[in-house]
mmCIF file of the N, C-alpha and C atoms, coordinates in Angstrom:
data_MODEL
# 
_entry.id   MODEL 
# 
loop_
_atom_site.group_PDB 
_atom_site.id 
_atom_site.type_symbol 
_atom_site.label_atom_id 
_atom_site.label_alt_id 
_atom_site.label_comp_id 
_atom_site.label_asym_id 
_atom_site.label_entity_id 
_atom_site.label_seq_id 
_atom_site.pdbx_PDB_ins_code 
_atom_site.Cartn_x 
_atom_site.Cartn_y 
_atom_site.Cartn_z 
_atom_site.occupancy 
_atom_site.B_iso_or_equiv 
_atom_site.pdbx_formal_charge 
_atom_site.auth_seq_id 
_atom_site.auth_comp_id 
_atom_site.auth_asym_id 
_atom_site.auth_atom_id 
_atom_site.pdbx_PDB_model_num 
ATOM 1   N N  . UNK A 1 1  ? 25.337 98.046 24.083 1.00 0.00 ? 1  UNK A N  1 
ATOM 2   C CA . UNK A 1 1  ? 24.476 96.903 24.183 1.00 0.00 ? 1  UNK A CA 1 
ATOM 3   C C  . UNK A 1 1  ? 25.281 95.612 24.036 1.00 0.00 ? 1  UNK A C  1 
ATOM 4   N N  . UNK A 1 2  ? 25.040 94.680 24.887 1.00 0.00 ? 2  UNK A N  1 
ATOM 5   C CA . UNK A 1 2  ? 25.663 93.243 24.699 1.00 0.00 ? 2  UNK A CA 1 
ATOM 6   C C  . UNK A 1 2  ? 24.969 92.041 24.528 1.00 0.00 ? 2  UNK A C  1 
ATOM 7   N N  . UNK A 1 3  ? 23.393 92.253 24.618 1.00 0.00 ? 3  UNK A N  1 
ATOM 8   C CA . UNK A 1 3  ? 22.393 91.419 23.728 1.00 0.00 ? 3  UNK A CA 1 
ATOM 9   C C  . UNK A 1 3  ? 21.518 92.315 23.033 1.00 0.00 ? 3  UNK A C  1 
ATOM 10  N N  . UNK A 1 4  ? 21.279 91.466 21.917 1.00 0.00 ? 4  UNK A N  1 
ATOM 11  C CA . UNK A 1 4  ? 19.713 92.927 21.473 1.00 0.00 ? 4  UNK A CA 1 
ATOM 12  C C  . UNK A 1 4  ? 18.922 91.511 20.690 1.00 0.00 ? 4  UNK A C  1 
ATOM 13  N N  . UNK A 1 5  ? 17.490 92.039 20.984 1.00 0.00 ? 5  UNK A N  1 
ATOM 14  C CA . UNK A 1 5  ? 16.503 90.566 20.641 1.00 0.00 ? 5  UNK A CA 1 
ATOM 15  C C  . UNK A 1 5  ? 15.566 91.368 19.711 1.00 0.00 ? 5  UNK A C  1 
ATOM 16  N N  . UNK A 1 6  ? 16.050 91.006 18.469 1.00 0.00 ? 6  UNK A N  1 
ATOM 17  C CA . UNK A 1 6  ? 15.121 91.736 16.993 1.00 0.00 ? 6  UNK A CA 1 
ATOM 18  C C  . UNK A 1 6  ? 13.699 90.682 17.116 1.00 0.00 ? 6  UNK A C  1 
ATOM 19  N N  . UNK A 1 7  ? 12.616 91.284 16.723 1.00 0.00 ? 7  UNK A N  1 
ATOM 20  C CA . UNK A 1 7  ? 11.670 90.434 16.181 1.00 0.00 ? 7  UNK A CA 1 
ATOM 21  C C  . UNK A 1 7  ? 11.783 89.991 14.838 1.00 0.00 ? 7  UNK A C  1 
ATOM 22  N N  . UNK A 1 8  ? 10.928 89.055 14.793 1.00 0.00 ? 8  UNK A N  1 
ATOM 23  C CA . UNK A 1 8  ? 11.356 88.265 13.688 1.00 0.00 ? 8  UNK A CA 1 
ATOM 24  C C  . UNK A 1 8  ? 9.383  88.402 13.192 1.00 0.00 ? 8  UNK A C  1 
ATOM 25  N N  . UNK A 1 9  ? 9.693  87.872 11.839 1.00 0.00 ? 9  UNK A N  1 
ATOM 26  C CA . UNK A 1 9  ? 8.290  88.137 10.947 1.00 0.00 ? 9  UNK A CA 1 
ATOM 27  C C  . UNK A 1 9  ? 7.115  87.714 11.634 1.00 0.00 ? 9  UNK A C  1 
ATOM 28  N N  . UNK A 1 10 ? 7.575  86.208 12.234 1.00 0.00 ? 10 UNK A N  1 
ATOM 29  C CA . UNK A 1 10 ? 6.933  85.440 12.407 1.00 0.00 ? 10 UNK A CA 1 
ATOM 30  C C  . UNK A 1 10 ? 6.277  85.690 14.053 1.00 0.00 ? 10 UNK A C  1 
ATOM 31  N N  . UNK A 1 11 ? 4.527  86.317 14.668 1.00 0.00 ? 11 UNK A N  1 
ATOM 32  C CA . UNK A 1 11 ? 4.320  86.772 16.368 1.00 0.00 ? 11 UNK A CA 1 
ATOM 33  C C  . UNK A 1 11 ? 5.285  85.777 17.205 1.00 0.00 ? 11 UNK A C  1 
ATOM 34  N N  . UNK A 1 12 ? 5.441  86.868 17.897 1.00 0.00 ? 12 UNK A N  1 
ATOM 35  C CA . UNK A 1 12 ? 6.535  85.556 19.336 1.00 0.00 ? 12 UNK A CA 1 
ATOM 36  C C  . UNK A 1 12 ? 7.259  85.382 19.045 1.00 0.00 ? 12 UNK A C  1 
ATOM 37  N N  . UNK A 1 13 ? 8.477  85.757 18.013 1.00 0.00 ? 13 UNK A N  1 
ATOM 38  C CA . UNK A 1 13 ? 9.550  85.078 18.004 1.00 0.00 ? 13 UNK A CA 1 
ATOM 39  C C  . UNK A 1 13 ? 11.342 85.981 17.765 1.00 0.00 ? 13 UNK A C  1 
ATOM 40  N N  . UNK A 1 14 ? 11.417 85.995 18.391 1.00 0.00 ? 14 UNK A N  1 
ATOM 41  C CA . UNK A 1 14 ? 12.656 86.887 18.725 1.00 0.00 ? 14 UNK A CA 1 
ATOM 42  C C  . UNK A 1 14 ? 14.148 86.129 17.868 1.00 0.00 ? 14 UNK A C  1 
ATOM 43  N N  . UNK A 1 15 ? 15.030 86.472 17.255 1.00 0.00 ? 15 UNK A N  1 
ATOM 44  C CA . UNK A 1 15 ? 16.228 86.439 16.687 1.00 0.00 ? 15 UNK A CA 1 
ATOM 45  C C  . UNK A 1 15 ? 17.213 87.144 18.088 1.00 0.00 ? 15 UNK A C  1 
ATOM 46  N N  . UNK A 1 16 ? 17.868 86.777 18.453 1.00 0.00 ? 16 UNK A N  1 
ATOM 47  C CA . UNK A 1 16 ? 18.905 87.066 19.194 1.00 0.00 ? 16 UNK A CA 1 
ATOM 48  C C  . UNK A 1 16 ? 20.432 87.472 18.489 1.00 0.00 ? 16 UNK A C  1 
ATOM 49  N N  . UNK A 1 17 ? 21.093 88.298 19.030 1.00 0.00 ? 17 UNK A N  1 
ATOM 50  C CA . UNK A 1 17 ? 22.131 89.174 18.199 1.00 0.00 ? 17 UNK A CA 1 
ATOM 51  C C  . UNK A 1 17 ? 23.062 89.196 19.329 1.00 0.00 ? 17 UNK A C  1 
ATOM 52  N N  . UNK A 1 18 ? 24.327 88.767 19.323 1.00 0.00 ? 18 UNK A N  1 
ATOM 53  C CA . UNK A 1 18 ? 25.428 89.389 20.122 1.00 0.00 ? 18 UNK A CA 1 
ATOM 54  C C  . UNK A 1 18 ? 25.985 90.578 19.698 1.00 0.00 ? 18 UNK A C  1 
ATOM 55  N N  . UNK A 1 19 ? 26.196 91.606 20.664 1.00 0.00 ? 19 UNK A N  1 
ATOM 56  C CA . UNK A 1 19 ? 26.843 92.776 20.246 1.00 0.00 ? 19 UNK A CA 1 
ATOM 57  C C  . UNK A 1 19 ? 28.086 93.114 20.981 1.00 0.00 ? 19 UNK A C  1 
ATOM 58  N N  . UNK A 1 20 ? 28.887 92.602 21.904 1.00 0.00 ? 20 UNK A N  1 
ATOM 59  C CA . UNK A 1 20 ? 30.046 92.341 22.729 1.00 0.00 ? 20 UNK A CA 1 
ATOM 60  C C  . UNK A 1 20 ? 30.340 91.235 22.963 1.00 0.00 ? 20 UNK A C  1 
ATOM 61  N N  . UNK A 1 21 ? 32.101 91.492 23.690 1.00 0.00 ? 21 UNK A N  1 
ATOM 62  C CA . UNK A 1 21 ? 32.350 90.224 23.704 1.00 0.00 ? 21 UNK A CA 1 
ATOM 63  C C  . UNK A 1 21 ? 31.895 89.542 25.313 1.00 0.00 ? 21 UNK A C  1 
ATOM 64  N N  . UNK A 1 22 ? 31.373 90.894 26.070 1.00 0.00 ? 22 UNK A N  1 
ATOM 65  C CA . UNK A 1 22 ? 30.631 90.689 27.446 1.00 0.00 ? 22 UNK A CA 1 
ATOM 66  C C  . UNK A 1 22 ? 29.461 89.295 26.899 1.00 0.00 ? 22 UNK A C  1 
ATOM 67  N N  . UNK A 1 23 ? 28.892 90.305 25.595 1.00 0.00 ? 23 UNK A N  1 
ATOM 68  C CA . UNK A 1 23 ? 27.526 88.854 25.354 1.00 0.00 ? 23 UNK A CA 1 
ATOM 69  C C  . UNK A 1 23 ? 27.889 87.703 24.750 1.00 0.00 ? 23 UNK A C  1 
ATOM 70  N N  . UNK A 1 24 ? 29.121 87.865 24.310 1.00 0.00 ? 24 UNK A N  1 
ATOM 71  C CA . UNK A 1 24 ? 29.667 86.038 23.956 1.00 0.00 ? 24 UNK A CA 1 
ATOM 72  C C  . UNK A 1 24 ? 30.312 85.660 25.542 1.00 0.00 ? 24 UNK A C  1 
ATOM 73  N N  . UNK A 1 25 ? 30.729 86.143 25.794 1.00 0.00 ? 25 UNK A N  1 
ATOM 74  C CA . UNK A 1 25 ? 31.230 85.071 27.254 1.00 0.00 ? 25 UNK A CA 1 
ATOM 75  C C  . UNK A 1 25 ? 30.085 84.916 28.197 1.00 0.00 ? 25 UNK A C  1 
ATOM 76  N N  . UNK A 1 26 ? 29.393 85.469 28.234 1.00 0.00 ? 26 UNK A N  1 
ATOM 77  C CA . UNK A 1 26 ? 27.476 85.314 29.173 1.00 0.00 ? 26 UNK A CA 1 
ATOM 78  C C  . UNK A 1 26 ? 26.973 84.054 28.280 1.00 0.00 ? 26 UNK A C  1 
ATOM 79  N N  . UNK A 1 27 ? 26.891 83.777 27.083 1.00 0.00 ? 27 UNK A N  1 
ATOM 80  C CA . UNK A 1 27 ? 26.182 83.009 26.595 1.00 0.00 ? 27 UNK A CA 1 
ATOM 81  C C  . UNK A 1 27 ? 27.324 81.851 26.323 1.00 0.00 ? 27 UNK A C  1 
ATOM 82  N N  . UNK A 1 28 ? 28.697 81.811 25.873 1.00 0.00 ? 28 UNK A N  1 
ATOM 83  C CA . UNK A 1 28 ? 29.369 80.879 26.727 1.00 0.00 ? 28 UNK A CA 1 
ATOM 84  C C  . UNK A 1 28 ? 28.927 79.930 27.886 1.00 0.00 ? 28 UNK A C  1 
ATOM 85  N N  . UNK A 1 29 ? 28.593 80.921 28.915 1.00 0.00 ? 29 UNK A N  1 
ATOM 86  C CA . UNK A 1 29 ? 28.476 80.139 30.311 1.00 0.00 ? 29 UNK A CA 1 
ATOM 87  C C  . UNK A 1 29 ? 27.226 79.588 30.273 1.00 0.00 ? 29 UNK A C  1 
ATOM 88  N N  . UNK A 1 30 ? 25.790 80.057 29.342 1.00 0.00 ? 30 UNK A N  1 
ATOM 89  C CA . UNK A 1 30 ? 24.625 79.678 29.693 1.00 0.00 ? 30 UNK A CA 1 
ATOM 90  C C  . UNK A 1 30 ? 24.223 78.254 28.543 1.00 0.00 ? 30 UNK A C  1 
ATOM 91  N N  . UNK A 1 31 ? 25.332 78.297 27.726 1.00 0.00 ? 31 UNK A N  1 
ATOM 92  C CA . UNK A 1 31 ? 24.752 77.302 26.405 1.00 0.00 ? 31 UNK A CA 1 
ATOM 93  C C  . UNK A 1 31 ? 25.914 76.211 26.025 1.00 0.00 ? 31 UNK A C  1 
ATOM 94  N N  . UNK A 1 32 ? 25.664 74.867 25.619 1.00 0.00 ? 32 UNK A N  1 
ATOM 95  C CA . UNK A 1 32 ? 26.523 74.475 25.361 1.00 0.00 ? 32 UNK A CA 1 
ATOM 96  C C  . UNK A 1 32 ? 27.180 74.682 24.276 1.00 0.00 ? 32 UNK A C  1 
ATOM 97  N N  . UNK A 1 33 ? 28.728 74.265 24.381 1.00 0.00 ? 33 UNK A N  1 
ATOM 98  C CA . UNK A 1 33 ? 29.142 74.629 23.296 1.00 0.00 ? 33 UNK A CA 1 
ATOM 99  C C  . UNK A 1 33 ? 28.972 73.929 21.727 1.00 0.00 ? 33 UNK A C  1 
ATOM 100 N N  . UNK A 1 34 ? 27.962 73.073 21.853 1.00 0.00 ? 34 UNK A N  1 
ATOM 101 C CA . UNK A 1 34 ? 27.356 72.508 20.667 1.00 0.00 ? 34 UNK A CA 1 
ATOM 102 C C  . UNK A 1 34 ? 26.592 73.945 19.770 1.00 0.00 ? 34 UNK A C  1 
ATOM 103 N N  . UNK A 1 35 ? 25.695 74.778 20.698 1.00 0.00 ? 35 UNK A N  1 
ATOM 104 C CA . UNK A 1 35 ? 25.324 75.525 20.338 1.00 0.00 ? 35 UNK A CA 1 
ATOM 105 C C  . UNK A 1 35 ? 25.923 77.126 19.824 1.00 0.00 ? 35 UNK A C  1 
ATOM 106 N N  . UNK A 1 36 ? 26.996 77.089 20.570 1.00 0.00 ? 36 UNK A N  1 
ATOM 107 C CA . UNK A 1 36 ? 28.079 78.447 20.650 1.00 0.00 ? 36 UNK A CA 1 
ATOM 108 C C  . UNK A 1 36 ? 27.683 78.863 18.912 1.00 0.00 ? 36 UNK A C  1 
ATOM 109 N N  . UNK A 1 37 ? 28.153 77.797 17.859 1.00 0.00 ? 37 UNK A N  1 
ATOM 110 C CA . UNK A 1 37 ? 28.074 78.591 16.167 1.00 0.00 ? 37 UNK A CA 1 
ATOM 111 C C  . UNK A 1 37 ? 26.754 79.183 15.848 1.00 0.00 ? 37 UNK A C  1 
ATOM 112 N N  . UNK A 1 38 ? 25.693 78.646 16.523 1.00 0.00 ? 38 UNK A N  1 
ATOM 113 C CA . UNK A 1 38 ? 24.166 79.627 16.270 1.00 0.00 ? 38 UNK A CA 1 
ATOM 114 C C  . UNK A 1 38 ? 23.956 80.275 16.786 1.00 0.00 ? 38 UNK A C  1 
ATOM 115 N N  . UNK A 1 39 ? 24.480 80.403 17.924 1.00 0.00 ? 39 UNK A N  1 
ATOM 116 C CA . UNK A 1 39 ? 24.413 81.529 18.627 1.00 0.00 ? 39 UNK A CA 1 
ATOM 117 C C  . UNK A 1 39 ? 24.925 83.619 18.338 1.00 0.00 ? 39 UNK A C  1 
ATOM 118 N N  . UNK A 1 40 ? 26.038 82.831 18.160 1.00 0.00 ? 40 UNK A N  1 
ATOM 119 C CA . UNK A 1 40 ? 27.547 84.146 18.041 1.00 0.00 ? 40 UNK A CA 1 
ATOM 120 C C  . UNK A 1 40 ? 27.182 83.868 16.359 1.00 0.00 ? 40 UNK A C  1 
ATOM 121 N N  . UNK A 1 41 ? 26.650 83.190 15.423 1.00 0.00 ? 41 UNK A N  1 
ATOM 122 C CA . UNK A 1 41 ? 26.466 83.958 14.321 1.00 0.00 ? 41 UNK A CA 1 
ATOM 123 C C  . UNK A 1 41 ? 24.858 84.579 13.992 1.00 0.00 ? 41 UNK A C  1 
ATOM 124 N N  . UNK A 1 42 ? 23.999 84.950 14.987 1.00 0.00 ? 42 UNK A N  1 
ATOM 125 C CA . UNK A 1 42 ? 23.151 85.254 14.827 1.00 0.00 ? 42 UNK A CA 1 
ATOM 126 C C  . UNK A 1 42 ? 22.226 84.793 14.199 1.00 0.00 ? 42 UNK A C  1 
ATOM 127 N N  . UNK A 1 43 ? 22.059 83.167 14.356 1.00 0.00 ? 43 UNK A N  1 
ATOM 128 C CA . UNK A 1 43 ? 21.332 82.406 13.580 1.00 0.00 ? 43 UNK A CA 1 
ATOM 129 C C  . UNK A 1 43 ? 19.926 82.019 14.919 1.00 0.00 ? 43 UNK A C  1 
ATOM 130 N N  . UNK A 1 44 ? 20.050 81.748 15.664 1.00 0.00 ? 44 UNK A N  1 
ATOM 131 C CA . UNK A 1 44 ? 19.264 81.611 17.303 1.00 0.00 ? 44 UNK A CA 1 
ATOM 132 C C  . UNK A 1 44 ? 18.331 82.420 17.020 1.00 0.00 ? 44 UNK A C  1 
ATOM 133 N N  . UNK A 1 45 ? 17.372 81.639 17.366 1.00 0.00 ? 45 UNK A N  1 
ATOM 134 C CA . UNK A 1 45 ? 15.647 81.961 17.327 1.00 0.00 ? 45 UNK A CA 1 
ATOM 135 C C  . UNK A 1 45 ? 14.896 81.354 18.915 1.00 0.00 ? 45 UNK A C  1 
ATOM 136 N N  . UNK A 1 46 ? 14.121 82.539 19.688 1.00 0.00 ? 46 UNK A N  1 
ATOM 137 C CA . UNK A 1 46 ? 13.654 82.298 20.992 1.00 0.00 ? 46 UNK A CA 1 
ATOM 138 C C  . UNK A 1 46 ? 12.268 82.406 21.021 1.00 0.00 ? 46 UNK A C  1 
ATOM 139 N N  . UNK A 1 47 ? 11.111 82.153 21.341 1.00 0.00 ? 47 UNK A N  1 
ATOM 140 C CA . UNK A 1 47 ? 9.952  82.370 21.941 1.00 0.00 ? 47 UNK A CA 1 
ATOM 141 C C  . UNK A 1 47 ? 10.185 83.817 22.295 1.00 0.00 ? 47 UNK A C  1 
ATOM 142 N N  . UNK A 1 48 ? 8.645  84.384 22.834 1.00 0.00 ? 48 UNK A N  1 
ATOM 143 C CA . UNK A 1 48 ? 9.018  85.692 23.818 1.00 0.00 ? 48 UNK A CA 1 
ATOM 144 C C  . UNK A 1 48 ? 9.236  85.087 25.265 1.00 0.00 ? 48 UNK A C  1 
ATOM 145 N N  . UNK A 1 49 ? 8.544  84.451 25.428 1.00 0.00 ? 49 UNK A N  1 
ATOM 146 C CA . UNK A 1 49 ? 8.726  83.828 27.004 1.00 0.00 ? 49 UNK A CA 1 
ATOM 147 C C  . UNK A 1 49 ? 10.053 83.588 27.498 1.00 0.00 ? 49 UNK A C  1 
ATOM 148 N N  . UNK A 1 50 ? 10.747 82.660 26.310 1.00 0.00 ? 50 UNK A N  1 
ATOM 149 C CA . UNK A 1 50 ? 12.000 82.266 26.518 1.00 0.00 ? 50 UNK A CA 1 
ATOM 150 C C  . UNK A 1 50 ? 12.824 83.284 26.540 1.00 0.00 ? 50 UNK A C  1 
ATOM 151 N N  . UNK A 1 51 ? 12.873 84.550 25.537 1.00 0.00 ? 51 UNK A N  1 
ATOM 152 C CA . UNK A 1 51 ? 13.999 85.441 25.767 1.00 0.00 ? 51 UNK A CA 1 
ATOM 153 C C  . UNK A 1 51 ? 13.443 86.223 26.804 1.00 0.00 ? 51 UNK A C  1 
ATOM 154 N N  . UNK A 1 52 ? 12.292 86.256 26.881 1.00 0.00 ? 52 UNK A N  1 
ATOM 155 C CA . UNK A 1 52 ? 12.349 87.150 28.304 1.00 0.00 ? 52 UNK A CA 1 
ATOM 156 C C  . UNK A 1 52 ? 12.898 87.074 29.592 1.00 0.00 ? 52 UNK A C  1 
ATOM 157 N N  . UNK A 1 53 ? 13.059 85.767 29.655 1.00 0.00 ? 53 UNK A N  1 
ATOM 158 C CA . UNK A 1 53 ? 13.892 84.938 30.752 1.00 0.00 ? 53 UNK A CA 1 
ATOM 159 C C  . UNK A 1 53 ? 15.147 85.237 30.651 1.00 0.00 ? 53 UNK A C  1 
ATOM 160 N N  . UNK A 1 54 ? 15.491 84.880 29.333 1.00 0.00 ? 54 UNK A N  1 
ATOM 161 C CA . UNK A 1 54 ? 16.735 84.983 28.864 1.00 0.00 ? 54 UNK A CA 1 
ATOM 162 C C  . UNK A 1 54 ? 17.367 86.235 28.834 1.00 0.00 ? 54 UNK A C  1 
ATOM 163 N N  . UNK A 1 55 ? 16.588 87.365 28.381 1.00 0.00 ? 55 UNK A N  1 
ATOM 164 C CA . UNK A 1 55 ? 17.084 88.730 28.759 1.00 0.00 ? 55 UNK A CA 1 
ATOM 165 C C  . UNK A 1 55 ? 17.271 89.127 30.080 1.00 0.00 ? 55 UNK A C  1 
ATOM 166 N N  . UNK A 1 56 ? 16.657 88.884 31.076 1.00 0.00 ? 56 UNK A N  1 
ATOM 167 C CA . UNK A 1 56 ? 15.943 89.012 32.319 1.00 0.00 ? 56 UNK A CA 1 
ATOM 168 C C  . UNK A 1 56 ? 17.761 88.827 33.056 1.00 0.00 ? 56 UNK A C  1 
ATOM 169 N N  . UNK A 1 57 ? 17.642 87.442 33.212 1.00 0.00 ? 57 UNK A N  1 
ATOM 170 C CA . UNK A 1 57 ? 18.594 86.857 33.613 1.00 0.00 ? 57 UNK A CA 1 
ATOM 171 C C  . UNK A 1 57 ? 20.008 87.626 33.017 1.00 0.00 ? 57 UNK A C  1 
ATOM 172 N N  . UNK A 1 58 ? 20.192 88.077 31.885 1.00 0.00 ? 58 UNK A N  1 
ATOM 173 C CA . UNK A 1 58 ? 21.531 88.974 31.458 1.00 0.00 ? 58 UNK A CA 1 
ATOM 174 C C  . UNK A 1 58 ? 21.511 89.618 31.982 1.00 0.00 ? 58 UNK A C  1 
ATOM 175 N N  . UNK A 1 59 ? 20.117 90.969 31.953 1.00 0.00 ? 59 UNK A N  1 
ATOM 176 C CA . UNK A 1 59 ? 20.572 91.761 32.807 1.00 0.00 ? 59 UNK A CA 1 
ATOM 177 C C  . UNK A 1 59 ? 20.797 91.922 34.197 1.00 0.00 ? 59 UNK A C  1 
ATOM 178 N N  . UNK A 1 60 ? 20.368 91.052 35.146 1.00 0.00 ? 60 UNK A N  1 
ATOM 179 C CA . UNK A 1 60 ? 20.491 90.549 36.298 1.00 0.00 ? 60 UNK A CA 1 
ATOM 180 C C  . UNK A 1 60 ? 22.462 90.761 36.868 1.00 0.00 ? 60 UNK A C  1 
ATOM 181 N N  . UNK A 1 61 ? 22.587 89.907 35.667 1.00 0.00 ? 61 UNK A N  1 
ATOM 182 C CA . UNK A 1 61 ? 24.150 89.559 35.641 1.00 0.00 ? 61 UNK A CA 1 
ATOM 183 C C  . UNK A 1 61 ? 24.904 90.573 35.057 1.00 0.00 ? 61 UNK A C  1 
ATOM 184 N N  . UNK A 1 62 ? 24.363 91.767 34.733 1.00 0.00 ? 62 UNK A N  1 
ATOM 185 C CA . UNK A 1 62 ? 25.139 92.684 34.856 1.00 0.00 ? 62 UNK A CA 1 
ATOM 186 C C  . UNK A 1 62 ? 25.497 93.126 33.026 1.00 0.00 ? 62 UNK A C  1 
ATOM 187 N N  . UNK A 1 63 ? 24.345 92.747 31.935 1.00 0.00 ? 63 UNK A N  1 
ATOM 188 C CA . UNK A 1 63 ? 24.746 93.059 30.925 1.00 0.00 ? 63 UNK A CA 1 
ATOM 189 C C  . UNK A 1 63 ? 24.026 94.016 30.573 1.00 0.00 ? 63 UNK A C  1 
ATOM 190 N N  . UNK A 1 64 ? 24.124 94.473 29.280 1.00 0.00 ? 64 UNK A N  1 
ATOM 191 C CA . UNK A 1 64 ? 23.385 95.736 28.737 1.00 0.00 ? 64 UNK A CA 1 
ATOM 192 C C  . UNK A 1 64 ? 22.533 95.278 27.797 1.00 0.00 ? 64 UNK A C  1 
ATOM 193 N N  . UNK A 1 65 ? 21.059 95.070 27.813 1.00 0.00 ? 65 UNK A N  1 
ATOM 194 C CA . UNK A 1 65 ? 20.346 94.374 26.399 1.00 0.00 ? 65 UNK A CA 1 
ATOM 195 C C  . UNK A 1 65 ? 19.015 95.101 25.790 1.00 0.00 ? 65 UNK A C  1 
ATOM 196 N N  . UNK A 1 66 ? 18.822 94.646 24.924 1.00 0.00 ? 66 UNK A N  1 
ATOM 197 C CA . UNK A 1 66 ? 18.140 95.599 24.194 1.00 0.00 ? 66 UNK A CA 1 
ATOM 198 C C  . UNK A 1 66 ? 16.895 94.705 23.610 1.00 0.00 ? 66 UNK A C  1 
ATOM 199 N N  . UNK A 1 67 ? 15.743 95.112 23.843 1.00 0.00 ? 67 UNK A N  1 
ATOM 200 C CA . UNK A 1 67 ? 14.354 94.409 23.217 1.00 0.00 ? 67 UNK A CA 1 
ATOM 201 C C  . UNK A 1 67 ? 13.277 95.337 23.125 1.00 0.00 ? 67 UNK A C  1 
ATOM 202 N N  . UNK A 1 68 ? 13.355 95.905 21.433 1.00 0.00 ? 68 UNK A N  1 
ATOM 203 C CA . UNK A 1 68 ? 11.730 96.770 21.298 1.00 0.00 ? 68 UNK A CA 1 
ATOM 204 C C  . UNK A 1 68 ? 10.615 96.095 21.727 1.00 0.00 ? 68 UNK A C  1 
ATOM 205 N N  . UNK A 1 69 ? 10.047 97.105 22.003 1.00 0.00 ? 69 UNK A N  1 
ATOM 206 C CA . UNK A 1 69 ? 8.826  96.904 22.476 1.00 0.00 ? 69 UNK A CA 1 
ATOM 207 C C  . UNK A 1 69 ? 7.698  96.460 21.133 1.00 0.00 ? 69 UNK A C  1 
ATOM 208 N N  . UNK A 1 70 ? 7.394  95.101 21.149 1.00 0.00 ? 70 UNK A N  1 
ATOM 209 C CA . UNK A 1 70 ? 6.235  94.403 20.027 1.00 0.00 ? 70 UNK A CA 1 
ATOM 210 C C  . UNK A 1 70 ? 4.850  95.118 20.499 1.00 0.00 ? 70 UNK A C  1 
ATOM 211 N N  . UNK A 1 71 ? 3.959  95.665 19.444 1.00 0.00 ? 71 UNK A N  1 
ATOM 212 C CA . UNK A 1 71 ? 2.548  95.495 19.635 1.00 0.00 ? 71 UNK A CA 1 
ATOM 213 C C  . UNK A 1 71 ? 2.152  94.600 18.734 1.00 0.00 ? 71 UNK A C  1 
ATOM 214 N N  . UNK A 1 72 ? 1.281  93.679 18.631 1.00 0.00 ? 72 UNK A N  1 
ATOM 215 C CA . UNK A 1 72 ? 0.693  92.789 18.134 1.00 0.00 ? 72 UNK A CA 1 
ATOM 216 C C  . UNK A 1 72 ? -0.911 93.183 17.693 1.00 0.00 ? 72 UNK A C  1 
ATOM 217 N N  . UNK A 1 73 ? -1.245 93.373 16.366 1.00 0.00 ? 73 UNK A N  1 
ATOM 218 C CA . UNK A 1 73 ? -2.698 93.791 15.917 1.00 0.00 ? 73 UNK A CA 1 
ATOM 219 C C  . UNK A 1 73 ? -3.392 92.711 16.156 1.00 0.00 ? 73 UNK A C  1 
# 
């Protein structure tokens, strides 16, 4: 895996995790490097909408990512 998108406590909201160095150089190219230290330390927090895009688009480009499946009561 070279992204994996944990849920977080809070509905809708995904924590993002790099797990290669495939997913630091992908997110390199997609973020500035203002952002690079929240990113690569697993501090980055997404919407679902947004990482869905955001996953979408990795794997498109050829990465390996990972997002359980949420049910919501």
């Amino acid at each position: 895996m070279d992204l994996i998108a944990q849920p977080l406590d809070r509905p809708g909201l995904f924590q993002l995790r790099v797990n290669s160095i495939h997913g630091v150089l992908w997110l390199q190219t997609h973020f500035p490097c203002e952002e690079w230290e929240t990113l690569l330390g697993d501090q980055s927090c997404f919407g679902s909408d947004c990482i869905n895009d955001l996953l979408s688009d990795a794997q498109i480009s050829g990465l390996q990512v990972f997002q359980p499946a949420v049910v919501e009561s």
